[in-house]
Structure formats: C-alpha cells, structure tokens
N, C-alpha and C positions, 0 to 999 in steps of 0.2 A: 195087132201091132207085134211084130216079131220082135224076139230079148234086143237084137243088134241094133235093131233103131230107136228104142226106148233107152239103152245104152247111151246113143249116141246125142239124145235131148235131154239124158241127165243134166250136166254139166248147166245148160239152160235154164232150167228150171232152179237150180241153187243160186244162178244172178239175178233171176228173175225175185225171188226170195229175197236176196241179200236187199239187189235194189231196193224195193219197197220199206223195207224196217230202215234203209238209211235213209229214203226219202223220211219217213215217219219221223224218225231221230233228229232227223234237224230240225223238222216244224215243232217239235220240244225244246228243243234250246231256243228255235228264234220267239218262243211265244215268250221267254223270259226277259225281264227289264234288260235291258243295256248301261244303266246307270245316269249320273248325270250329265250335263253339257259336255262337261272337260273332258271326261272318263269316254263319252262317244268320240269327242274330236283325237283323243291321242288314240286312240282304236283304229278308226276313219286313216288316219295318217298313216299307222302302221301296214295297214292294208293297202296304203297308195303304192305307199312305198316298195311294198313286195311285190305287186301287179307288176311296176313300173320293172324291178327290176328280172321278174321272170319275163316280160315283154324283150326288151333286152337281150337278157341271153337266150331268148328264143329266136332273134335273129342272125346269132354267132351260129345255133347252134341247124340252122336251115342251110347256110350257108357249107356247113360239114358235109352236111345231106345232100345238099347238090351234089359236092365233089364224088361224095362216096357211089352218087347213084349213078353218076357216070362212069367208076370204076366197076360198077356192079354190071352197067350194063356191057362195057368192053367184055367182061369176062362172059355174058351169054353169048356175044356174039362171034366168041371164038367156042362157045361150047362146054364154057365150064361150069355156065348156069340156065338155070331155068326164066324165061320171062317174068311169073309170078314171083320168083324171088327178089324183084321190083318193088313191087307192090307190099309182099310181106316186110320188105324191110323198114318201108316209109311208114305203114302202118304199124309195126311194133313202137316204133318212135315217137311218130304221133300221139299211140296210147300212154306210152311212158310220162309224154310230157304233159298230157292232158288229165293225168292223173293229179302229177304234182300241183298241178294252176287248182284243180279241185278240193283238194286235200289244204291248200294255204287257203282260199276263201272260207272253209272251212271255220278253221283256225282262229282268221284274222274277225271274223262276224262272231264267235265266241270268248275271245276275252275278256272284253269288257261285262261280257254278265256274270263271268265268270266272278268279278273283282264284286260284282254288286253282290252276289250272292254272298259273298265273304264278309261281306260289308253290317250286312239284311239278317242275312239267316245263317250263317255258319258255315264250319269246315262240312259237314254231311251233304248241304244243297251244295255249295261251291266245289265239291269235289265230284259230285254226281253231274254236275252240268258240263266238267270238262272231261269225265272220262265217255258221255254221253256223243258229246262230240268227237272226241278219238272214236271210239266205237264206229259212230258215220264213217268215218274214214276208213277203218278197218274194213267195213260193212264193202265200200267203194270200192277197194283194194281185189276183194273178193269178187266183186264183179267184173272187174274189167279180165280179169287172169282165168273166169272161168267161160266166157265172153269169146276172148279173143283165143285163147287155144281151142274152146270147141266151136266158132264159128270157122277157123282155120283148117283143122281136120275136117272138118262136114264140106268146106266148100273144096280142096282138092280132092276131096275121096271121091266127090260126084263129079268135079271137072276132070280126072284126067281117067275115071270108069266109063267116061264116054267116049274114048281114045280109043281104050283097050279090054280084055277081056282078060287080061293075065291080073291076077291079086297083087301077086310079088313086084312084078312094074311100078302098078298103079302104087302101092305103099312106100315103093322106094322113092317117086318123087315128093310123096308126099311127107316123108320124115326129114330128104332131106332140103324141100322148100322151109318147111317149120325153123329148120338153123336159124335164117337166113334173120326170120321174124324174131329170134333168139339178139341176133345180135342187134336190129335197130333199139329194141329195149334195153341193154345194154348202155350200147352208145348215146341214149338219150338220157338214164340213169349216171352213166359216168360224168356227161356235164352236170346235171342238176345236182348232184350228190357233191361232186367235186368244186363246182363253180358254188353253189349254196357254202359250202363251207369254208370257202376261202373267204367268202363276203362274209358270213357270221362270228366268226373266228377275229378277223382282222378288227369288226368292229366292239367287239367284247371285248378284247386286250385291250384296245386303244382306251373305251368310256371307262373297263373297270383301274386300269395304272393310273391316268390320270385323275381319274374321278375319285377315287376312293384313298391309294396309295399317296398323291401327290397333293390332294387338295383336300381331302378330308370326308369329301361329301360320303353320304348315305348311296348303298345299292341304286341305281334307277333314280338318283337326285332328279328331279325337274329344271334344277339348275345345269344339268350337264347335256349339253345338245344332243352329244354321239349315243346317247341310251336311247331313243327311236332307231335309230339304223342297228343298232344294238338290239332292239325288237322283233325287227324287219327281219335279219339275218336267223332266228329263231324259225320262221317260217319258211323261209327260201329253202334253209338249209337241213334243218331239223324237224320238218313237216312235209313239206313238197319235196326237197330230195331222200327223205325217209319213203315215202311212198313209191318212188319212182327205182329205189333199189331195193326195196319189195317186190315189188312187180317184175323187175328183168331176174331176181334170183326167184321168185316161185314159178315163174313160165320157163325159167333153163331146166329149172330140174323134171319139170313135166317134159320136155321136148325132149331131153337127153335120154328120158326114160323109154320116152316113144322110139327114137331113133334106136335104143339096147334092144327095146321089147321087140321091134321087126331083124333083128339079126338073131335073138335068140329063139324066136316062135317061127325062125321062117318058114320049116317044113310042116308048121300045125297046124292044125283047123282053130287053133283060137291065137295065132296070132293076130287078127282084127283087136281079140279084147284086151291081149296082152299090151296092146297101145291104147285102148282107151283106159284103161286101170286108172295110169296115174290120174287123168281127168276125174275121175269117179271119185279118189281118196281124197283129191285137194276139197270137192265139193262135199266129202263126210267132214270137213276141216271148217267148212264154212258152217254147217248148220252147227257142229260143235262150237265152234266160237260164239256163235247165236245165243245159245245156250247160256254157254257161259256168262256172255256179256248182259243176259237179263238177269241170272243169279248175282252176279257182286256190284249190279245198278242195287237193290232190293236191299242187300246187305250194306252199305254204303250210305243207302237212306237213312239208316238205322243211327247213326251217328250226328253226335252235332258237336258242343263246341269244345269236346273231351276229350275226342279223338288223338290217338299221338302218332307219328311218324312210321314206328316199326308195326303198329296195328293196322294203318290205309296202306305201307305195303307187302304184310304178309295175307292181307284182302285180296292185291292183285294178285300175289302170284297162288294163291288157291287157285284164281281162274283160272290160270295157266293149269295146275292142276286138273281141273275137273276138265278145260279143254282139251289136253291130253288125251285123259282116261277115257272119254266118249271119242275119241276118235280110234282108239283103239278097238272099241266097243264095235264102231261103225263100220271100221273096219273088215274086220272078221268076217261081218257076212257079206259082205261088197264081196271081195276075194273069193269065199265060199262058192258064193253065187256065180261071180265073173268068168271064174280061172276052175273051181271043181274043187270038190276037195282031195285033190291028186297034186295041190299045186297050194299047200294049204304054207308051206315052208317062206314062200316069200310073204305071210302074213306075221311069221317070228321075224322076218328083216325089217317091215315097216315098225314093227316094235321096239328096233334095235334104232331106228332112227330118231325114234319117238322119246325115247326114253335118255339118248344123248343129245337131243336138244333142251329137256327138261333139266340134265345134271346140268349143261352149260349155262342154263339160267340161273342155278342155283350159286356155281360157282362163280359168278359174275355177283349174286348178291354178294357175296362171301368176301368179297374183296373190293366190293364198292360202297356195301353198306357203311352207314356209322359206326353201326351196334358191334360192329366184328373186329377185329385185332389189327386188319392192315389201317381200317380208317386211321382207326383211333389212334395207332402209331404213327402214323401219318400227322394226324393233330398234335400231338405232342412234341413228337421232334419240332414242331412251331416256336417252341422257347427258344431254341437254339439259333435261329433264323430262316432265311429263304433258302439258304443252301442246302443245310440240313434235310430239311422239309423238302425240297426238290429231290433230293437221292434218295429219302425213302420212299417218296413215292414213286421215281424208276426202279427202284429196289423192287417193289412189292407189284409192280408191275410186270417186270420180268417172271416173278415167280408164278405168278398168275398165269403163265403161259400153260404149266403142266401139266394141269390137271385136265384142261380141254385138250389138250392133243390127244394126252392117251385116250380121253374119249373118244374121241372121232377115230383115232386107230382102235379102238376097242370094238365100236358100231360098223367099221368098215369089216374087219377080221369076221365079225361075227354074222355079219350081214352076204358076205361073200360063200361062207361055207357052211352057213345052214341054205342057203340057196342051192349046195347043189355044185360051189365054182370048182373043188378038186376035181370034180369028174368033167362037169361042162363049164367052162370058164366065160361064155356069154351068158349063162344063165347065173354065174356066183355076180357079173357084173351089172346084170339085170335089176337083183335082188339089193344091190350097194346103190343103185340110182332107187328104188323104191323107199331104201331107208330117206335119202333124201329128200322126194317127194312128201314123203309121211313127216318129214320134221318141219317142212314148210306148210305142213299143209293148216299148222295153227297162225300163219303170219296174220286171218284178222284182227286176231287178240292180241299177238303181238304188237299189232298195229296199232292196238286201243291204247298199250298200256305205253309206248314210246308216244307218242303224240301227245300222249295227256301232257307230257312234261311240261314241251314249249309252251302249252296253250295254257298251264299253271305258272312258267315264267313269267308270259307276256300279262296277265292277270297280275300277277304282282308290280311288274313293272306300272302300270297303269294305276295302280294303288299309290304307288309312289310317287309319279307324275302329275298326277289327281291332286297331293296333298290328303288324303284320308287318314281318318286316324293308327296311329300305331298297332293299335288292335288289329286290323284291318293288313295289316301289310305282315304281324303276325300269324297270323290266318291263312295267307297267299304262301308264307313260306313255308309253312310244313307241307302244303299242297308242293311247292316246288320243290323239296326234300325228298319228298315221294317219288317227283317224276325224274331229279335225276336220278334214280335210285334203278327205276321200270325200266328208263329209257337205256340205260347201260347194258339193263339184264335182255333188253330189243336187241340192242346192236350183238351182245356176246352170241345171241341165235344166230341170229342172221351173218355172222361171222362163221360160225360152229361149221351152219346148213352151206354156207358158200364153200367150204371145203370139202363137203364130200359131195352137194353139184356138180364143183369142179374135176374132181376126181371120176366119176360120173361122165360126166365132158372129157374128160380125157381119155375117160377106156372107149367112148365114142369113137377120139380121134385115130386110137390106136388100131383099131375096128373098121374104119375106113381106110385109112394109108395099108392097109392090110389088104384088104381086097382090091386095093386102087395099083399097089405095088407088083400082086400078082399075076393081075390082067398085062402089066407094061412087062413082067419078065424080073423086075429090077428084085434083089434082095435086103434086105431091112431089116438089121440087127443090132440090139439097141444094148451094146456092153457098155456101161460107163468108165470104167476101168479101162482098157483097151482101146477104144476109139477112142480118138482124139476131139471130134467130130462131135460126137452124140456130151464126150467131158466141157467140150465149149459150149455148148447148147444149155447146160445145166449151170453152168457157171454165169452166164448171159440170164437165163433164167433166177439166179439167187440175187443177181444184184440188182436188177428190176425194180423190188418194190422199195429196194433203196434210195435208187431214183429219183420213184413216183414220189418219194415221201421227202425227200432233199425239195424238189420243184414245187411240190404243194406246199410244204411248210415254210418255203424261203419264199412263197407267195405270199400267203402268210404274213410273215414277218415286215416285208417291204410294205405291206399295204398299211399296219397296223404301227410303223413306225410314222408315214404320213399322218393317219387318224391323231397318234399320240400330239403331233407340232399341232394340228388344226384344233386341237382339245382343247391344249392350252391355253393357245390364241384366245378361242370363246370363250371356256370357260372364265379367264380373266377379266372378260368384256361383261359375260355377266354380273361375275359378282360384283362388279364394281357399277354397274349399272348403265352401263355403253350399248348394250343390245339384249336382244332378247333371245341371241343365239339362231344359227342357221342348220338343223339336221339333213337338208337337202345336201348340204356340202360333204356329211359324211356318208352320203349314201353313195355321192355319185363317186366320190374315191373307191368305195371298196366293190363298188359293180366294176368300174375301168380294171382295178385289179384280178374281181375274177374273172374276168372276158382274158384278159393277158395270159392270167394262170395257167388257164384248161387249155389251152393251144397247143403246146408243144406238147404236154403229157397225151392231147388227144390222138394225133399226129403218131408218137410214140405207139401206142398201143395198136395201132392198125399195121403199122410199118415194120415193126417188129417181127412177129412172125412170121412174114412172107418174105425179107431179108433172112433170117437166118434158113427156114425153110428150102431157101435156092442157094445160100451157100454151103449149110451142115447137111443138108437135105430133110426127109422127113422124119432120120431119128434124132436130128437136132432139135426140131418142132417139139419129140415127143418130149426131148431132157428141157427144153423151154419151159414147157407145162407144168413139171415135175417140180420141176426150182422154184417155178413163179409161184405155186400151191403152196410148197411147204416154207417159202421164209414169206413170203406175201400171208398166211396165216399166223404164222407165230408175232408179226410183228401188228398184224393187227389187233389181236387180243393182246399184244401189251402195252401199244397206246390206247385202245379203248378204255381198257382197267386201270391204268395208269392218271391216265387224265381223269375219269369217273371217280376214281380216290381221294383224287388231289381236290377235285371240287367241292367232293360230300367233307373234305377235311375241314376244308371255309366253311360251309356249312356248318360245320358242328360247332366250332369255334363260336358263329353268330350267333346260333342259337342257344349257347352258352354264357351271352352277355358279352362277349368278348371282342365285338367292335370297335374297332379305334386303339385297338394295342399295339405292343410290336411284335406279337404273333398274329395280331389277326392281320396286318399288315403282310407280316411272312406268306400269310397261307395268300392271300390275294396274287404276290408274285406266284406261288405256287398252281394256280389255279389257271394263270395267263399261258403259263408253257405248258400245261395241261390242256389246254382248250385245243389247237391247234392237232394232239394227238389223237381226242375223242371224239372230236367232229370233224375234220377235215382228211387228214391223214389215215386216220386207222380205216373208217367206214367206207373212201376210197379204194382199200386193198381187195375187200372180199368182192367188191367191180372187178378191179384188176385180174384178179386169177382166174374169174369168169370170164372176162370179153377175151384175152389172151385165146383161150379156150374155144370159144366160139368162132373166132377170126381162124383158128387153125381149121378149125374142121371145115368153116366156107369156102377156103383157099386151100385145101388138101390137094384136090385133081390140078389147079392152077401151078403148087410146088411140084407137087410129081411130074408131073409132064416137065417142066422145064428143069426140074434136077436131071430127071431123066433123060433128055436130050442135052443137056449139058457134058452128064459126068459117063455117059452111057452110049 
C-alpha cells in the first residue's frame, strides 16, 4: 500500500475508532437505573418534546433546501457550478442535522440516571455518567467530520481522475465542490443553533420570571408547567444545536484549509498531501480527546460526595489540557511525515492555533467562573438591584472581549509568518488556516465538556420535578455549576476557532476572486479609504451581526413575553388547584416562535452577499467578510461572557443560601437578559461570519461574471 492511499484511509480509521468507544459509551450509561416512575416519565416527556420539535424544524428547514437546491442547480446550469455540488450540499445538511437529532437522544436518555445517580451514589457517579455521555457525543461529532470530509475527497478525487489525467484539474474540482458541502453544514447549523435557541431561551425567561421572580417557586418547581419546555430547549438548543455548530466550524476549517493547501502546493509534488494534512490533524484531535476523555472519566470516579465546584472544573479543563498537548505531540510527526521536514514551520502554526484556543478557554473561565473577580462582582452589585447587576455584568462583558482578540490576532500574525507569508503569502495563509484546523481539531472534548452542562441541568430539573430530596437537587447543582462553567469555556473556543476559520475562509475568497478577476481582465483593488464601494461593503459588513442579534433576540423576547401571560395563567390554576398545568402549550409557543425567527435571518444570510457582491462587486464581498468577522466576533464573546457571568452570578448567590432575597431576585432578572446573549444571540455569530464566507466563495464566479458584464 502506497503512503498516498494509507493517507487517505487515515481519516477512516479515527471514525471507525471513535464510532465504536461511542457506541461502547452509551451501552454504560444505558445499563445505568433511570430512576423512578416520575423521574422516567418527566425524562420520557422531555425527550418527546425535543423529538417533536426538531421533527418540526426539520420541515422549515427542507423546505430552504429545496429552494436553495434549485438555486444551486440554475447556477450549474449556466456554468457556475458543478453537478456534485448538489449532492454535496444536501448531504453536508443532512449530516448536520442528523448529528443534532443524535447528540439530543443522547441527552434526553441520560438525564434521568443522571439524577438517580445523585440521588444513589453521589457527585463522583452522577458526574461521570453525564460527562460519559457528552463524551458519546463528542466521540459522534468526531465521526461524522472525519467521515464525511474523507469520504468526500476520496470520492471526487476517484470520480473526476476518471475524466482526466491532469492533478491540477482533478484537485480544483475537487476543493472547490468541498465549499459547496461547507455550506449545507452551515446552513443546517444556522437553523438548529439559531432556531434551538430562540425556543430555549424564550422558554427559560418565561418558567424562570415567573416562576421564581413572581411566584416565589423553587428552580424547576413541578408546580410550574413552562420548566419541561424549559427542558426541551436545553436539548434542542444547547445539545443538538451545540453539535451541529461543531460540525460545520471543524469541516470549514478543514475544507478552507484544503482549498489554501491546492493554491499553495500547486507546483508541488505534495500538494496531494498538503490537502489531506488537515484530515490527518483533526484525526490526531480525535484519538487525543480519547485520550483524554478516559483520563478525567478515571479521575472523576475518584470523588464522591466532597467534591466542590472549582475541583470538577479544574478536572475538566486539565482535559483540555492534556488534549491539547497530545495533539501537539501528534502532531509533529503527522507533519514530519506528511509534508518532510522542509516543511516542519507550518507545525509552529498548528501550535499557534493550539495554544490560542487553549488561552480562550482559559480566559472564558476567567470571567465566567464564580471563583474570579468578574463573577463575584457581578454577585455583589446584587445588593443594589437588577439594574446594577445588569451593567456589571455588560460591563465585564465587554471587557472580556480583549484578551481573545489579541489572541487570535496574536495566533494569526504568528501563524502567517513563521509559515513563510512575507515571502509567499498563500503559503503564510496556508499556515493561518492550519492554526485553525489544529484549534478545532480538540472540538470532541470540547464537545464532552459543553454537553455535559444541559445533560446536568436537565438532571436537576428532574430532581425537582421528581420531588427528591434537597440533598439531591444539591448534588445536581454543583454538577450544573460545573457545566455552566465548561459550556461557556465550549462556546469561547468555538468562537475563538470561528474567527480565524473565517479568516481562513476569507483569504479563500480573496484567492479565488483573484484568479477569477484575472482570467475576466477585470481589476480588484481593495482600498478601504478610497473606494467608496469596497468602504460600503465594510460598513454593510459591521452592522450585520447587529442585525442578526436585534431579529434573534427580539425573537427572543416576543416569544418569551407570550410564555410569561401563559405562565401566569397556569401557574395560578395550579396553585390553586384548577389544573394540573398543560407544558404542551409552552412548547408549542416557543417552536411557532423559532420557525418565525430563523426566516428572515436565513433568507438574509444567503441574499447578502450576492446583492452586495453585483452591486459593490467583488471587493465589496471582500470588506463584507472583513466587517462581518471582526464585529460578528467581538460581539460574540461579549454576549457569550456576559450572559455566562450573569448566570454563574445566580448561581453563586444560590449556592450561598441566598434564595428568595431581593438579590437573589436581582440576579434572576439578571440572568433572563443573560440567557438570550449566551445561547441564542452570541453562538449565532461565529454561524454568521462563517456561512457569510462560505456563500461568498460559492457565488464568487456567479458575482464576477455579472459585476463584470455589468460594470465592464
């Protein structure tokens, strides 16, 4: 077997792997009790419920897929795409979505043992059976991404070598059919991410204002209807769309990398390997996280009912750690091997990537944690009231932005010019999409440690719904303390990593219009200053994810202001003994709402740059990108930290005895305009400034040609 084809069944073999330990992983959790009657039927429900409503939005979101597939196909059939690009697109979609449906069954079949464990045998089992089950997930995650980018390159590389005989041909359709697969992942992530969180969002606000704020009740009361759909949305949103915007950011930055590595390797004899690299690293990403994830099961065990909050998550993020450092490890001779050691520089740039997803994580605890100055400040100003409490935590939100940008401008500068870009500038851009590769290529552990949250919320809740003792719902919350803690430090990566994707994605685009502009004759100079053209482009560009974040969030709000009337309503009926409450009702409010939501914003994002593209032409495109990146990033990390702060702020407060005051009160409103930033709004953007990106480069030849026959 020649190195090129053992190369090429790498990839394979790390799903093949992953596969099996997730299959393993579940039949561990499902061989564990479920708990009693009650504890299965509110589980049972929760899981109907999220079926019901990704069933649902998966018929809004087929309905896209038509539309789009017929614009896809007008566009081969004047020649600006390939037939396969059909099929790649349906099935990037398909896997996206098929991921999320898996990742919430997941989920919704683990909570409840999760609660008995807490119950039974403590924080040690009950924390190990839900990070057990993230792990599956992560595990899943890993396979479908190593899956479908190497069944995708294997199967054009053999279908269109049967065409021709030239390398260069055969590569170029094949990097850029891969887009195409780039953006149904996307677009199928942008609903489930975006529609998830408008439903979980709307019905959080509505169960915790009323429920807690207005009536007195405890977290997760059994009294209060809207805490199932308040469940539900945990999964939809925060499980299934957590996976599904995993998936389209670790397949963009391998595609992006592959489309760099055939413009930069074109005259080589190892541009073949220079495209499969990134395959190769994301697959040293998965046995690392393997890795890991058996080391801090083992460690984890090790605890039981003494365990405290800042020790289960300075557990997780060791993981993170030692996944890191073995992929680093792994690295080194992957590259060695692949690329020679003549080429040993772009193994300093996955380091540089590697290394600023780790500070992002870091600096996400730093300002989410309890333990640290913002929470705690954050709790405090509680005395004062909800207003107070509200500014500090935009306050410390905003400041939060800092330290991750100079990172990623740190990893990008350094990633560009140990690569090599002052002298060759596709090989410095090569080496900036590698960093990115290598920083996603830990997403199954990240995966493990954002999932565990929901699946430790919905565990609690179930504790409370249950009726179990206080002990017991004790127990569940420091697990849920933990996971918003993880899942913050999830999202700040996967924020970090979508920024220099995107950027990535962009010297793509630049990369194409480049070579597309000077076959037409046309010239392409992108002054910001000067043009007026390329300064509307940027400015179109910067107010974007202002937008996205006005429509999402006043989605948001409108649904979660119905929730609040419906609340009341029951809730009165309950306490007074009129009913037993109806949660169907608030489910099916907050699905109508996210079906409503994700419409225009979807619509938006496709229509976008192929309007400015034919008006500003293709260096409007490029200040589009540029805008969308740099304020669709800052504003993502400062609702993700913002909102992450404001939650662990209630948190602390609770866990401080401090329920039922008129701080703990405070921090609750605090926590409601919170929600909306950390799970809807923020985790939205790092979509945004990818698909933006991806839509450009599909529709590059479709704008030039008709700029060009326009303005030309």
């Amino acid at each position: 077997m020649s190195n090129l084809v053992f190369l090429r069944i790498v990839p394979f073999i790390g799903a093949l792997v992953a596969l099996i330990l997730a299959i393993i992983f579940i039949k561990i959790v499902n061989k564990k009790d479920r708990g009693n009657k009650r504890m299965q039927e509110i589980s049972d429900a929760i899981y109907v419920g999220s079926r019901a409503y990704l069933n649902q939005q998966a018929k809004i979101m087929i309905i896209f897929f038509v539309v789009i597939e017929i614009l896809l196909f007008i566009m081969v059939q004047f020649g600006f795409l390939q037939y396969a690009s059909l099929l790649a697109f349906a099935t990037g979609g398909g896997f996206s979505l098929l991921i999320g449906y898996v990742a919430m069954w997941i989920s919704t079949r683990t909570n409840s043992r999760v609660t008995q464990a807490a119950k039974e045998k403590g924080l040690g089992e009950a924390m190990n059976i839900a990070f057990t089950a993230a792990a599956a997930s992560g595990l899943i995650l890993g396979v479908v991404a190593l899956f479908d980018t190497g069944f995708w390159f294997n199967a054009l590389f053999w279908w269109y070598g049967k065409y021709t005989t030239d390398l260069i041909t055969n590569l170029d359709y094949v990097v850029n059919i891969l887009v195409t697969f780039t953006i149904g992942a996307s677009f199928a992530a942008f609903f489930m991410r975006t529609g998830g969180g408008i439903f979980t969002k709307a019905a959080d606000m509505g169960a915790d204002y009323v429920g807690k704020v207005e009536s007195g009740l405890r977290e997760d009361d059994y009294r209060n209807p809207a805490t199932i759909a308040d469940n539900v949305g945990d999964n939809v949103g925060d499980v299934g769309g957590m996976n599904a915007d995993s998936l389209e950011s670790w397949v963009g930055a391998i595609i992006a990398t592959e489309f760099l590595g055939f413009l930069a390797f074109k005259s080589s004899p190892l541009i073949v390997n220079s495209i499969l690299l990134p395959m190769l690293i994301s697959t040293a990403g998965v046995f690392a996280s393997i890795v890991a994830m058996f080391i801090i099961r083992g460690v984890v065990l090790r605890y039981k009912h003494n365990a405290t909050v800042s020790v289960l998550t300075t557990t997780t993020m060791s993981g993170l750690l030692i996944t890191t450092v073995l992929v680093v490890l792994f690295s080194y001779f992957i590259i060695r091997f692949v690329m020679g050691s003549g080429y040993m520089y772009i193994f300093y740039s996955s380091i540089g990537g590697l290394l600023a997803g780790f500070l992002i994580g870091v600096f996400t605890l730093i300002y989410t944690d309890a333990k640290y100055r913002p929470t705690r400040s954050i709790s405090e100003s509680a005395k004062s009231g909800p207003a107070t409490l509200v500014v500090s935590g935009l306050s410390f939100g905003m400041e939060s932005t800092v330290l991750p940008a100079l990172t990623v401008v740190a990893s990008m500068l350094f990633s560009f010019y140990i690569s090599g870009g002052s002298s060759n500038l596709q090989m410095g851009l090569y080496g900036v999409s590698i960093a990115a590769v290598a920083m996603l290529s830990v997403s199954p552990y990240v995966i493990a440690i954002d999932v565990y949250g929901p699946i430790a919320d919905n565990a609690g809740g179930i504790a409370e719904m249950a009726e179990l003792g206080p002990e017991v719902r004790k127990t569940t919350d420091k697990l849920d303390a933990v996971g918003n803690t993880t899942a913050a430090i999830g999202k700040g990566i996967l924020i970090g990593s979508a920024a220099i994707t995107a950027i990535a994605l962009g010297q793509a685009y630049f990369s194409k219009i480049g070579l597309l502009t000077e076959n037409m004759g046309i010239s392409v100079i992108i002054d910001f200053m000067r043009d007026p053209k390329i300064l509307s482009g940027l400015f179109i560009g910067v107010i974007l994810p202002f937008l996205f974040t006005s429509l999402l969030i006043g989605s948001v709000g409108r649904a979660a202001d119905k929730v609040v009337i419906e609340a009341r309503k029951q809730i009165k009926d309950v306490l007074s003994g009129k009913s037993k409450g109806d949660p169907r009702a608030f489910i099916t409010i907050v699905t109508k709402a996210a079906q409503r939501g994700i419409i225009i914003p979807g619509i938006l994002v496709f229509a976008v740059p192929v309007v400015v593209g034919i008006l500003l032409g293709p260096g409007g495109v490029a200040a589009l990108i540029t805008g969308t990146l740099l304020s669709g990033f800052a504003m993502a990390i400062f609702m993700s930290n913002a909102g992450g702060a404001l939650d662990n702020a209630k948190k602390k407060i609770e866990e401080e005895g401090g329920s039922g005051t008129p701080e703990h009160a405070a921090s609750v409103v605090g926590d409601t305009v919170g929600d909306p930033l950390k799970d809807t709004a923020g985790p939205s953007m790092n979509i945004l400034i990818k698909l933006i990106s991806v839509v450009s480069i599909e529709t590059a030849v479709l704008v030039v040609t008709m700029y060009g026959n326009l303005f030309h």
